[in-house]
C-alpha positions in Angstrom: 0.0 0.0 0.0 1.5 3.2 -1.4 0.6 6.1 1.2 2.0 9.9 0.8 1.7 13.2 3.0 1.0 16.2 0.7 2.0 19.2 2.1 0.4 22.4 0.9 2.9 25.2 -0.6 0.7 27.9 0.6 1.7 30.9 2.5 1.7 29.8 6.0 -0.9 31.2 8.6 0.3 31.8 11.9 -1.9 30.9 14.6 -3.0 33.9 16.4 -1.4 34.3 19.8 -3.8 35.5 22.4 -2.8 38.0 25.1 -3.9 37.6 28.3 -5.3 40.9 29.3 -6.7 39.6 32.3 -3.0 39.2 33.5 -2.0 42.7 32.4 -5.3 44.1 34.4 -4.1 42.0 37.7 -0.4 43.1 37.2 -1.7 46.3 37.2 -4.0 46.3 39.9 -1.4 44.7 41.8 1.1 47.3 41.5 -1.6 50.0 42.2 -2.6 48.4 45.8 0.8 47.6 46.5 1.6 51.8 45.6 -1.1 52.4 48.0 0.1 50.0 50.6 3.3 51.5 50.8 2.9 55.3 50.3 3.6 56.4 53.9 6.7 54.6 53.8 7.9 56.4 50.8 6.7 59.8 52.0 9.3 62.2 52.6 10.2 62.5 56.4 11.4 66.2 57.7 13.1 64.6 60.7 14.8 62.2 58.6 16.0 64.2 56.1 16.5 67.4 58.1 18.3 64.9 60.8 20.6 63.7 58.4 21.2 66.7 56.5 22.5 68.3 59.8 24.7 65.6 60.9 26.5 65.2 57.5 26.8 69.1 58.2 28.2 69.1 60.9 30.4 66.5 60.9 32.1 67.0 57.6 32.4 71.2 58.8 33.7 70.3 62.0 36.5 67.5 60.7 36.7 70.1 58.0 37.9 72.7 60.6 40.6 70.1 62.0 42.0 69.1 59.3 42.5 73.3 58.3 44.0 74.1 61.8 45.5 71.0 63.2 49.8 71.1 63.4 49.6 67.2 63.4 49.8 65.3 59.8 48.1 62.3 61.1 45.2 64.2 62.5 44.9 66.1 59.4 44.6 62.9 57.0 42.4 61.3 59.8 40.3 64.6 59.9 40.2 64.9 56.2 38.9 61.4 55.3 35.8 62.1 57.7 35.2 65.3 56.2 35.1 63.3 52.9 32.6 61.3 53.0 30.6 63.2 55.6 30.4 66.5 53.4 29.9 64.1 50.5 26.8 62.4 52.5 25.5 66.1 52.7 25.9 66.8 49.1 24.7 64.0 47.8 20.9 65.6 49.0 21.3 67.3 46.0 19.4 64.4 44.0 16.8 64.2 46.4 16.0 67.8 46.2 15.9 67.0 42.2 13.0 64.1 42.4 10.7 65.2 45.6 8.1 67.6 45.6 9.3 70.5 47.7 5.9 71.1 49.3 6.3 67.9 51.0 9.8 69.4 52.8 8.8 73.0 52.6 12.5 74.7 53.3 14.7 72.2 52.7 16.2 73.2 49.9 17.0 77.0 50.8 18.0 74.6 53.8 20.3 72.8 51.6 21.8 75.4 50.1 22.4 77.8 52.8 24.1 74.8 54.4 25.9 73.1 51.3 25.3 74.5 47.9 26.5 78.2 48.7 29.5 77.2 50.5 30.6 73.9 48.2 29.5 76.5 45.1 27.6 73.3 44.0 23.7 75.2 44.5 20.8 72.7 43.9 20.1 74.4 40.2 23.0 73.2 38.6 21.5 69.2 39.4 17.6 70.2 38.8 16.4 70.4 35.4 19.7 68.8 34.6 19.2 65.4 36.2 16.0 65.1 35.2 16.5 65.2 31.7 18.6 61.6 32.1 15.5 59.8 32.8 13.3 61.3 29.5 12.9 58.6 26.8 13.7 60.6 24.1 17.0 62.0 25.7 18.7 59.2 27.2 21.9 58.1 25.4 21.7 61.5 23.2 23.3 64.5 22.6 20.9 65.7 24.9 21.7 63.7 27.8 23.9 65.8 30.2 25.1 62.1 31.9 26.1 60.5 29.1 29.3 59.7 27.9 30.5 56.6 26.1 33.3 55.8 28.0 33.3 52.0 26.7 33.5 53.2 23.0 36.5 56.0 23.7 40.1 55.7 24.0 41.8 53.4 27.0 43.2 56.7 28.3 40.0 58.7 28.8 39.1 56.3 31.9 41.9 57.6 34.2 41.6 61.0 32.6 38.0 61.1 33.5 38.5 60.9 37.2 41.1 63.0 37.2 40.2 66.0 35.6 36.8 65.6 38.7 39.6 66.7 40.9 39.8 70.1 39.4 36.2 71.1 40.6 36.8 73.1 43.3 39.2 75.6 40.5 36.4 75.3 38.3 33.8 75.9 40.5 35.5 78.8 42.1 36.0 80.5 38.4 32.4 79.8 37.6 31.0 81.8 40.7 33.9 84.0 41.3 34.6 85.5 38.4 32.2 84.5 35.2 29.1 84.7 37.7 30.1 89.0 37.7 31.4 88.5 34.1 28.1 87.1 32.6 26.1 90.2 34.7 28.0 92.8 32.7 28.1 91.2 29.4 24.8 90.2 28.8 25.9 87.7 25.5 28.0 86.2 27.8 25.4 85.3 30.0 24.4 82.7 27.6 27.5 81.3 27.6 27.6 80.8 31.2 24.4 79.1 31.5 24.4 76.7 28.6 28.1 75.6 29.2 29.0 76.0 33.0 26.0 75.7 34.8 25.1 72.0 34.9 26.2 69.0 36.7 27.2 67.2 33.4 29.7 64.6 31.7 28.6 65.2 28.4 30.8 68.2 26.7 28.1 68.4 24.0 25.3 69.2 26.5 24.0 72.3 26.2 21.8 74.0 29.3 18.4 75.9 28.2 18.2 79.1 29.6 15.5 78.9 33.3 12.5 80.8 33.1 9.6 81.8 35.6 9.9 80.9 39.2 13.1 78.9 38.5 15.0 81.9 37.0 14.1 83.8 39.6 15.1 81.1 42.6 18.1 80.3 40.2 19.4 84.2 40.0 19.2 84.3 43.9 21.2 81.3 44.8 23.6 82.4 42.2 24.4 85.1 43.4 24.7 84.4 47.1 27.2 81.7 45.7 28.9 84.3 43.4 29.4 86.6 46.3 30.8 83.9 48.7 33.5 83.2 46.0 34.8 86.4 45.7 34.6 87.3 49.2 36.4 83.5 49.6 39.2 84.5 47.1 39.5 87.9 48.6 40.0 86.8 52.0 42.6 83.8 51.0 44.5 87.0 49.1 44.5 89.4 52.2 45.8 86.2 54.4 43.0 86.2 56.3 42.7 82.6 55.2 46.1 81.1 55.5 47.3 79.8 52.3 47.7 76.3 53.8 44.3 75.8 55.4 42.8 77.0 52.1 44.9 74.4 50.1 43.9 71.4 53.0 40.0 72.6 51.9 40.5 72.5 48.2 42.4 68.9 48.6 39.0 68.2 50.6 36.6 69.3 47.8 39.0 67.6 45.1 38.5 64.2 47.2 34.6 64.7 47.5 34.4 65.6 44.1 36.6 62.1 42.9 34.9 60.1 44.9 31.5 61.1 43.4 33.5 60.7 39.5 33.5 56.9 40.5 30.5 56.3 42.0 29.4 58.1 38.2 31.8 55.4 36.8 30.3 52.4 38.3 27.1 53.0 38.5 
């Protein structure tokens, strides 16, 4: 008996696949109760934050101030580690005050900056509207993402030159504020400059900053300027010794450190 299995030539028809929307329906519902569950734990808490704020504070100051006056090398390394990563705690707020609604810590960041961003000339504007812009779809990975740089696709020695060139940041900031901050006020062109180039938190030299409007410009223009002012008055007072050359040089070894240490943890994370 002679038996054969034809088998049609025919464009193929896939079977169609059925999605199971009651599954989507219960993820979702699922993730909404669990949102709703847990929104009191997520809630920002003033003691909490205000309470750690003030510790990192005070710490990193304080073991700041040692390491500036003490005669002893050992104490002055000691004293400089903790001031490290304490005044590195304390300006790391700097992404919180980016993501949380203000109104739920109402003064924390003039807090923070009073505190932090004025006297590390790192004030919370040059993070928000900066970081932010990381997270949008249509930016990440672009020209248009200020923390993005393809370190994997570059040359070997742009790794090590990376970090390194972090520990310039206390020079560069002290240029930014002390002297193009009153530049970019008396040339108004200039200003544009300033704001597109050396006003962010950024790694990507191709990022350009948009000039802030409304309420932001004018909280931006305030901050700014109590920063500018604490340069120059910094500067001035390091030039008329009232700031001995070799405590100011201990400070700037401090905020080279600080800023290093955060140039990794951009590295690795």
């Amino acid at each position: 008996m002679d038996s054969s299995l034809a088998l049609s030539r025919g464009p193929a028809t896939a079977a169609p696949i059925s999605q199971p929307t009651h599954r989507v329906a219960d993820d979702k519902a699922m993730l909404r109760t669990a949102a709703e569950a847990t929104r009191d734990l997520i809630a920002p808490s003033r003691a909490i934050y205000w309470g750690d704020l003030l510790a990192s504070v005070g710490i990193g100051y304080g073991a700041l101030a040692v390491a500036v006056t003490t005669a002893s090398t050992g104490w002055m390394i000691a004293a400089g580690v903790v001031s490290v990563l304490a005044l590195y705690r304390a300006l790391s707020f700097i992404h919180e005050i980016t993501h949380i609604k203000h109104a739920a810590l109402p003064g924390f960041r003039a807090g923070w900056n009073a505190l932090v961003g004025v006297p590390m000339m790192v004030p919370s504007f040059m993070y928000e509207g900066v970081h932010n812009l990381h997270h949008a779809k249509t930016r990440y990975g672009t020209s248009e993402d200020p923390e993005y740089l393809p370190l994997a696709l570059m040359k070997p020695w742009t790794l090590p030159l990376f970090i390194l060139v972090s520990a310039l940041a206390p020079v560069g900031l002290l240029i930014r504020y002390g002297v193009l901050a009153p530049l970019s006020a008396l040339i108004p062109g200039f200003r544009k400059v300033v704001v597109e180039r050396y006003s962010a938190l950024s790694i990507n030299p191709s990022f350009r900053r948009r000039l802030p409007e409304g309420a932001f410009r004018t909280q931006w223009l305030t901050v700014e300027t109590a920063t500018s002012i604490w340069a120059v008055a910094l500067l001035t007072m390091v030039a008329t010794g009232i700031i001995p050359l070799s405590g100011f040089a201990v400070a700037m070894v401090i905020g080279s450190a600080v800023a290093v240490l955060n140039q990794v943890r951009t590295l690795v994370a």
